[in-house]
N, C-alpha and C positions, 0 to 999 in steps of 0.2 A: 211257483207256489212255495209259501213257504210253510211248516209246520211246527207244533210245539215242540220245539228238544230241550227250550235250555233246562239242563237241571231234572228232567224227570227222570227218577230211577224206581228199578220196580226192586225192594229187598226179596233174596231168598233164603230163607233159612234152611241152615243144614252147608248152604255153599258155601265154595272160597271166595266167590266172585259178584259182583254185583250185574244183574241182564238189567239193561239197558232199554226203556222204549225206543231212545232217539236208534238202537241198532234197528231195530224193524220200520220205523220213518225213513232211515238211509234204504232198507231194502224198496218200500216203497215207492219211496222219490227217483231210484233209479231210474237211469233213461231205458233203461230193457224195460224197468217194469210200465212205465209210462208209456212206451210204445207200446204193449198188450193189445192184440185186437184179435181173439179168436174165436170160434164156437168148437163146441166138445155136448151131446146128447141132452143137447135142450138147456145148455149154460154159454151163454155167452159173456167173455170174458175180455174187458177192455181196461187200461191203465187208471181211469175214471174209477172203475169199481175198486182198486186196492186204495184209490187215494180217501173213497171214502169212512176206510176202517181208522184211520185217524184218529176222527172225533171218538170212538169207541176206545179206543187203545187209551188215548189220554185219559177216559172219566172212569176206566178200567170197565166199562162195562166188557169190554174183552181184556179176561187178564194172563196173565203169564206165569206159569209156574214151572219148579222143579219137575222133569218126570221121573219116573221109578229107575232104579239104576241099573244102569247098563242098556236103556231103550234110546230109541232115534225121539227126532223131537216126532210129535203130533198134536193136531186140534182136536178137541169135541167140540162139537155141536150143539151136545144136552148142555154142556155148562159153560159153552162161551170161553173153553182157557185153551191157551198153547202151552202146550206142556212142551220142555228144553232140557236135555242134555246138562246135568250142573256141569260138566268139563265146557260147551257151547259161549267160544267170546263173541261170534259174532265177524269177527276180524277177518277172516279166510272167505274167500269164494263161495267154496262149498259149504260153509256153513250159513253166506246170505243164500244162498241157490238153494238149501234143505228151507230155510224159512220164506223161502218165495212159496215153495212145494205146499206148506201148511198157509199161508195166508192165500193161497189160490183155494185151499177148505174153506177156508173164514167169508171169501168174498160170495161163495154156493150159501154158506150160512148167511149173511149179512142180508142176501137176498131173498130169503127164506125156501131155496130151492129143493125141494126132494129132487137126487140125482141118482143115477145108479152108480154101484160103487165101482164098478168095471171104469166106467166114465168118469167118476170123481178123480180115482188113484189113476187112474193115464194122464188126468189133465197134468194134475201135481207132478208127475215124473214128467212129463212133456216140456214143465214150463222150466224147471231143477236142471233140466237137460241144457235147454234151451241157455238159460241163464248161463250157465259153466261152457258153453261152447262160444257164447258172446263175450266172456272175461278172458278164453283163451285154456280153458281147463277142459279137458279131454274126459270121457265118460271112463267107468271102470272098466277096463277088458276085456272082450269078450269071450269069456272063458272059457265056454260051455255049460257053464255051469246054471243053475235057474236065475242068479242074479245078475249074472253077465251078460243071458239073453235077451232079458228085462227092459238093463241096459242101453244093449244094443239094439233094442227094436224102440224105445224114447228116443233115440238120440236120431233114430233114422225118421221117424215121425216128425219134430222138433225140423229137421234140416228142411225136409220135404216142404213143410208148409213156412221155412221160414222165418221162425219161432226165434233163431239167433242172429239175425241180420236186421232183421225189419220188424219185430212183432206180430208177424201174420197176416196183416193190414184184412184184417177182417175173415180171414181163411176159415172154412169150415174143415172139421177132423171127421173124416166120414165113422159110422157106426162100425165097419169092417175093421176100420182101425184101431178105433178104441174096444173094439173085442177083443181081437188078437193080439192089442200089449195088458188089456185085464186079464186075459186068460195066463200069460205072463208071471204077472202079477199073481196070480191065486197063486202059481208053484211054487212061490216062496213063502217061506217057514214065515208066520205071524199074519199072512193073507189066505191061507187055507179058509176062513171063512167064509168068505165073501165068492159070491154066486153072481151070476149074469143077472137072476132077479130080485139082489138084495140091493136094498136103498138105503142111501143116508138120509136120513131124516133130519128136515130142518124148522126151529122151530123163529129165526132171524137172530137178530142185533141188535140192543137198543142202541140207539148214535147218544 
């Protein structure tokens, strides 16, 4: 499969640096993400579904912006953008593995899925995990701490089903599990909102 890169660049003003579509085409086209084959609380998620944020990414109907500084990247949903890290080249692992985490939001959006946030944010840590453990990148430590544990229970979910060897070849993530790394999740500082019955709301994509 091949896709657009030559030449597309998205400017951002206020950066030093130009963000790149073709970096998020490379995360795409990756063989992890191209092996994708999972389910997570009513989203089923297969290497097909990131290839077809593509056509969006190019006509920007999905665009990309600077986020507020000092934030991780993330997607909305209401407006279609990934918002990145102006320090964010793209280069490192971990920073294709944080942009796999958001374009596993985009492909629930793309779909037009209301999903629960519990389930959303495990998938995206499951798949970040998954990705860094397939390049050879080992999770953060598990410290004790609420981010360590986090961590540590993504990356244990991710091995279990698979996530870093084979894509999952279709493995289901039971509800127990994505509760117990959402609930995770809430203990960290900027997730304190999100509840077992809040949802992201999805309104799609245009392609």
């Amino acid at each position: 499969m091949s896709a657009p890169v030559g030449g597309l660049r998205v400017s951002v003003r206020g950066s030093n640096h130009m963000i790149t579509k073709s970096v998020l085409y490379d995360v795409i086209l990756d063989r992890y993400t191209i092996d994708l084959n999972f389910s997570i609380g009513g989203l089923h998620v297969r290497g097909e579904d990131y290839a077809r944020l593509i056509s969006p990414i190019h006509t920007e109907q999905l665009r990309i912006k600077d986020g507020p500084s000092g934030a991780m990247a993330y997607y909305s949903p209401q407006f279609n953008v990934l918002y990145v890290p102006p320090y964010m080249t793209g280069a490192h692992p971990y920073d294709k593995a944080l942009l796999l985490h958001e374009l596993t939001h985009a492909v629930a959006d793309y779909k037009g899925k209301n999903i629960y946030a519990y389930a959303g944010e495990a998938s995206g840590y499951i798949v970040q995990s998954g990705f860094q453990m397939a390049k050879g990148f080992p999770c953060m430590r598990p410290d004790g701490s609420p981010a360590g544990a986090m961590w540590a229970k993504a990356y244990e979910i991710a091995n279990k089903h698979g996530l870093a060897k084979h894509g999952g070849k279709g493995t289901h993530i039971k509800k127990a599990e994505w509760l117990g790394l959402g609930s995770l999740i809430n203990a960290i500082e900027g997730y304190k909102h999100l509840t077992k019955d809040y949802q992201y709301a999805s309104d799609g994509i245009a392609a």
